[in-house]
C-alpha positions, 0 to 999 in steps of 0.5 A, a space after each residue: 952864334 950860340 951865345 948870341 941865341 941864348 941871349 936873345 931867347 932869355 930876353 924874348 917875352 914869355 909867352 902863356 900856354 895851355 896849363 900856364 897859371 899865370 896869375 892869382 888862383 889861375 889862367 881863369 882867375 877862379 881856382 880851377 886847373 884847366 886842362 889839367 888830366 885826370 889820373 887813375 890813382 895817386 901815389 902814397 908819396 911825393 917825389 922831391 924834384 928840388 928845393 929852392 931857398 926863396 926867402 919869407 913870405 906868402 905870395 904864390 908862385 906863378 907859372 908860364 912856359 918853361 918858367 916859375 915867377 916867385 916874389 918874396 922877402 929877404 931882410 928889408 927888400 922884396 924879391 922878384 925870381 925867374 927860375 926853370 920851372 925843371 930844375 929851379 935854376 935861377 934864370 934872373 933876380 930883381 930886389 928893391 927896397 922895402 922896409 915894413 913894419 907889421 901890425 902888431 895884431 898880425 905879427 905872426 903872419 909874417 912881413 909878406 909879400 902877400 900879392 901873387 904876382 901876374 903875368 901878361 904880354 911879356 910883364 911879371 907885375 907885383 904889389 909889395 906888401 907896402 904897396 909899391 907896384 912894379 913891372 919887370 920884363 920875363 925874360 931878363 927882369 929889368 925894371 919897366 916902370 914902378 910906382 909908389 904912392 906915399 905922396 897921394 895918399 895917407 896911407 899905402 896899404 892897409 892895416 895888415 898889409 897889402 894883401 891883393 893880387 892885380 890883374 890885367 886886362 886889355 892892356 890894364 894892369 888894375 890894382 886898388 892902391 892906397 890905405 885906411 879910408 883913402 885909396 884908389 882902384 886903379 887901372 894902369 896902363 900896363 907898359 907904361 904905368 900911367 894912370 888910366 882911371 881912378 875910383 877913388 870912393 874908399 880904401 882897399 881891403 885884402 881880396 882881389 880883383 875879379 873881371 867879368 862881364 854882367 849886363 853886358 858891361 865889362 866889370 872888375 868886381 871887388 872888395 874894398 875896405 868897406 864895400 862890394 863894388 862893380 866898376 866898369 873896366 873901361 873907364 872905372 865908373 862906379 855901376 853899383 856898390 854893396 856895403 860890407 864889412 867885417 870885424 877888424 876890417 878884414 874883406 880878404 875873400 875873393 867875389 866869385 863870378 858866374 853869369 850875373 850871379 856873384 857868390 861871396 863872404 867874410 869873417 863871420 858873414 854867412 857865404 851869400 850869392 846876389 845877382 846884378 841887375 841891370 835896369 831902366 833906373 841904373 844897376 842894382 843887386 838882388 839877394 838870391 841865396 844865403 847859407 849861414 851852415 859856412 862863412 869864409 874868412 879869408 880862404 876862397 871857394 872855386 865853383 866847378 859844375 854847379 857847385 860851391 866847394 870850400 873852407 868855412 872858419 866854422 868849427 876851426 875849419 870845415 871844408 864845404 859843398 854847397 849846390 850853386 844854384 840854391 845854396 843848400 849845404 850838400 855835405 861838410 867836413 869834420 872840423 878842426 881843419 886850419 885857419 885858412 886854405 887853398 883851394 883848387 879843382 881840376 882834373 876831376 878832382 879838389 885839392 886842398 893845402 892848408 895851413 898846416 902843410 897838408 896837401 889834401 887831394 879829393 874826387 869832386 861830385 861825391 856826396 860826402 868829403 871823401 880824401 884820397 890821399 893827404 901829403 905832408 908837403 912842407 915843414 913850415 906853414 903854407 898859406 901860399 896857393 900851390 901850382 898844380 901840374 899834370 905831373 907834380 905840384 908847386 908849394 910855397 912854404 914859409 922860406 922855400 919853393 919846392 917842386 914835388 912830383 906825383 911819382 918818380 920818372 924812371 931811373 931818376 935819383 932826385 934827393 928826398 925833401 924831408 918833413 918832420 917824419 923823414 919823408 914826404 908822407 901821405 894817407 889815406 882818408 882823414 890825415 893825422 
């Protein structure tokens, strides 16, 4: 019977809970940590809970329940994990072929997977950095359905490789597949994989799909190669479009979305915000603000209680607070901090990891950027989202998922994870 009961459990569906983070920038979509406790203080160091070697690439790991969900590379093939969340014991492992070659002007970055994996209703779906989208079952990982589009389009993904994370909603699982100039945002039904509509009016870029309502209309807003578009998420119609685009083709920020207000940027394109409008003749987009003081290449802000807080590529990466309502700079960082940035709030506070390994913790609602502590997290670079947890935090580096907690449970004897210096190191103030 025990046997019989452990099965059954592993095969159950993961069910989502208060402080799951489910999906790309969270339960929300937008980079806040709901739920997520305020604290007093925070430790010097982190304490290593443990250290799973997961193979290369830039997905972000996603949480529900007791589980972590990590997608990634090794050799040719794409790699889907469950692990326990309390001690990254593999619960199950998918792999499939997929074979890439990268562009030479982003060989550095990596072959991917670059698309953080969502979970809903008992499904953990991903979008391979070539553009083959899958659906495998939470509890014990066999493949639902898949798709690969070589023989729709010209191209499956585009220049740099896919980069955006789907999302579900109403039962959708909403992708924008294809490449250059020929592709298709597309809602999926999500048990099946059958086409429910198509928008087929331009390529994908490398942001997300958000899902908002404005107007009364139920929308995925996105980038693609070209525009800023709103489609209706029943049915896809196009409702609006805004030309944009960016040197090298690179739209790779994720629209922010509040009320009718859509806050957005890209490489060398001040940080703007529009609003929606819904009139007699149809729908249109209304200028409301615009600071060219910080432009967002590929990091995305989070807007937190009437404030726009992010990474801006001026002065080699300037971390910014911006006023919602009207745009105006509230303050700027020093420069100098990386190409890119994941940011996230919760708890009362923002947390920062760059590029460089560098897990940047800091009070929000200040006037000034005033860190509290900086961690050294990792020996490789981390351009994956971490997970925050009320008691620790996930970080993907470029091989690695390590849980590292904020202190160390009494009498526990986790080994260390060691960087460069020997230890998981912190400041205080700017890092070093």
């Amino acid at each position: 019977m025990r046997v019989a009961f452990t099965v059954l459990a592993a095969l159950m569906a993961v069910g989502l809970e208060a402080g799951d983070w489910p999906q790309w920038r969270g339960p929300e979509r937008n980079g806040r940590a709901t739920g997520l406790e305020a604290r007093a203080d925070w430790p010097p160091s982190l304490t290593p809970a443990w250290t799973v070697s997961v193979g290369e690439g830039h997905a972000s790991p996603v949480v529900v329940g007791d589980r972590v969900f990590v997608f990634s590379r090794e050799g040719g093939d794409e790699i889907v994990r469950s692990l326990e969340l309390a001690t990254g014991t593999t619960v199950w492992r998918q792999s499939y072929p997929a074979p890439y070659t990268m562009n030479r002007a982003a060989q550095r970055h990596g072959k991917g997977p670059k698309g953080t994996p969502v979970v809903a209703d008992g499904r953990v779906c991903t979008l391979g950095i070539s553009g083959i989208l899958s659906c495998f079952a939470t509890g014990d990982g066999r493949l639902l359905w898949r798709k690969e589009f070589g023989s729709e389009f010209s191209g499956t993904s585009p220049l740099y490789g896919t980069a955006m994370s789907p999302v579900v909603d109403g039962g959708h699982l909403i992708a924008h597949v294809g490449g250059p100039g020929d592709g298709a945002l597309t809602a999926f039904d999500a048990e099946t994989g059958d086409v429910v509509w198509a928008w087929t009016g331009d390529g994908p870029g490398y942001a997300s799909p958000v899902v908002a309502e404005m107007g009364g209309v139920r929308q995925v807003v996105t980038f693609s190669e070209s525009f800023l578009v709103g489609v209706a998420a029943d049915d896809g119609t196009l409702l609006w479009k805004l030309p944009f685009t960016t040197s090298y083709v690179q739209n790779a920020v994720t629209p922010i979305v509040q009320g009718d207000t859509i806050i957005y940027s890209g490489l060398d394109h001040p940080l703007r915000a529009l609003r929606v409008v819904k009139g007699a003749a149809g729908w249109t987009t209304e200028p409301v603000w615009e600071n060219d003081e910080v432009a967002a290449y590929m990091s995305t802000p989070v807007l937190v209680d009437g404030r726009v807080y992010g990474l801006s590529q001026r002065k080699r990466g300037q971390f910014f607070a911006l006023d919602a309502a009207t745009g105006k700079t509230i303050w700027l960082s020093d420069g100098r901090r990386g190409d890119n940035a994941a940011v996230i709030a919760g708890g009362g506070m923002l947390f920062l990891l760059t590029t460089g390994s560098e897990l940047i913790v800091a009070p929000l609602a200040e006037e000034a950027f005033t860190p509290t502590r900086t961690w050294r997290v990792a020996d490789t670079p981390t351009w994956a989202h971490p997970v925050i947890l009320d008691d620790g935090v996930l970080i993907k580096d470029l091989e690695t998922l390590a849980l590292l907690r904020f202190e160390r449970e009494a009498g526990a004897d986790a080994p260390r994870r060691r960087s460069p210096t020997g230890a998981v190191t912190s400041s205080t103030g700017r890092s070093p």
